[in-house]
N, C-alpha and C positions, 0 to 999 in steps of 0.2 A: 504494500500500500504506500510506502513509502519514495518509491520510483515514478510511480503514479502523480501522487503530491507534489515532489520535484517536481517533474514535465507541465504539471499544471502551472504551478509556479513560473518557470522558465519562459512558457508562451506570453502568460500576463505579462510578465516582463518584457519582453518582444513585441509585444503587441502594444503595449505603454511604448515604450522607445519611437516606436515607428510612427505612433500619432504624433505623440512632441516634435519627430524631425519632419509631418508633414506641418505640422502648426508653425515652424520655426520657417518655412517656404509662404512669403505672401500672397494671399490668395487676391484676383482680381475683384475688385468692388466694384460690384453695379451698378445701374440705378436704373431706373423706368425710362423708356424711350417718349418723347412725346410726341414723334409722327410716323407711329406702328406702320402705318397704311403706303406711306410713301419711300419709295426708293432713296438715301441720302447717300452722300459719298462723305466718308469721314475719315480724317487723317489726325494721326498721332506719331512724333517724332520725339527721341531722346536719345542725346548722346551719354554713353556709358566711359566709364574710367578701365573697367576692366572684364571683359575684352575692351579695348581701346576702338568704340565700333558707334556709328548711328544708326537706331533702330527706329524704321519707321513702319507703320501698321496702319495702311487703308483697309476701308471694312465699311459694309453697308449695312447698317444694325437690325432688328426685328423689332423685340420687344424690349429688348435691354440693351443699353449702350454704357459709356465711361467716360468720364472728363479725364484731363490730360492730368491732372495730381494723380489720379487713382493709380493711372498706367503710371508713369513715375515711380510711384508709390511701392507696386507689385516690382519695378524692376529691380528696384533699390534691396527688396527685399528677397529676390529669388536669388537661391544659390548658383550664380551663372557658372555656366563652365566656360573653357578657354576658347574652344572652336566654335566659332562662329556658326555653321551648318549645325550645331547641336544645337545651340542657346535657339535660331529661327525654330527648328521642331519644337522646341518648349514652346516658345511665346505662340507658334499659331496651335498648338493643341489644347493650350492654355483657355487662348484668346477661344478658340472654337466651341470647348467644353463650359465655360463662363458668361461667356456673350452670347454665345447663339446667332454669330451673325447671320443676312443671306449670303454674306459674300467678305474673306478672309484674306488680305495679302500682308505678307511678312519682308519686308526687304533691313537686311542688315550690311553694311557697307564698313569693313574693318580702315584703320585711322588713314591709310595711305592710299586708299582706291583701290589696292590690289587683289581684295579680297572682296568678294561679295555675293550676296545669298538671299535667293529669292523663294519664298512656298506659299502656297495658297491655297484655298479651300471654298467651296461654296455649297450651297445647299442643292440637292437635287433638284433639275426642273425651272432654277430660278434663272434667269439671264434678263439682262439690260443692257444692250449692247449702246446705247449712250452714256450710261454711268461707268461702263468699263472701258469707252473711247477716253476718257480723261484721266486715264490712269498713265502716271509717266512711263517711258520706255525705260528699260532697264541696259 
């Protein structure tokens, strides 16, 4: 009975750790969109110190959207890692699983132009092909 209690113990423990290192990860803050109905093009840009990179994030919102603090806010707080193409998969699965946008793009641009990283995401079914003319060239 005693191996049993251990292992039980052990998971709690595991399973305690693994929340506090998701809780210690800033999660994106929402808020209410207030024009569900219509198609918006919205951009958020911030430069990071480390990776030494500007991350900028068009997105066409649904029902939730973000001010540029919050995004800030989450960056400031997520564990980045050092390569670039990793840190764009966080922020647009982030961005995707949070926001719920119709439409996701992820561009990070490391400090000297030489590196740069584009992903994007959208919702099935949705296309605007005016609001996606005015997306810069990469």
């Amino acid at each position: 009975m005693t191996e049993r209690s251990d292992l039980i113990e052990q998971l709690a423990q595991e399973a305690e750790e693994a929340r506090e290192k998701l809780a210690d990860e800033a999660p994106i803050q929402t808020e209410e969109h207030a024009l569900p109905r219509i198609d918006v093009l919205c951009r958020l840009s911030v430069s990071l110190d480390s990776p030494a990179a500007a991350v900028t994030v068009y997105f066409v919102p649904d029902k939730r959207t973000l001010d540029p603090d919050a995004f800030q806010a989450y960056l400031n707080g997520l564990n980045r890692p050092t390569r670039i193409s990793v840190l764009a998969a966080r922020v647009l699965a982030d961005f995707s699983n949070e926001v719920v946008p119709r439409f996701v793009q992820v561009r990070i641009e490391g400090e000297n132009g030489s590196d740069a990283v584009l992903v994007e995401d959208r919702r099935p079914k949705w296309d605007n092909p005016a609001i996606l003319a005015r997306l810069p060239g990469f």
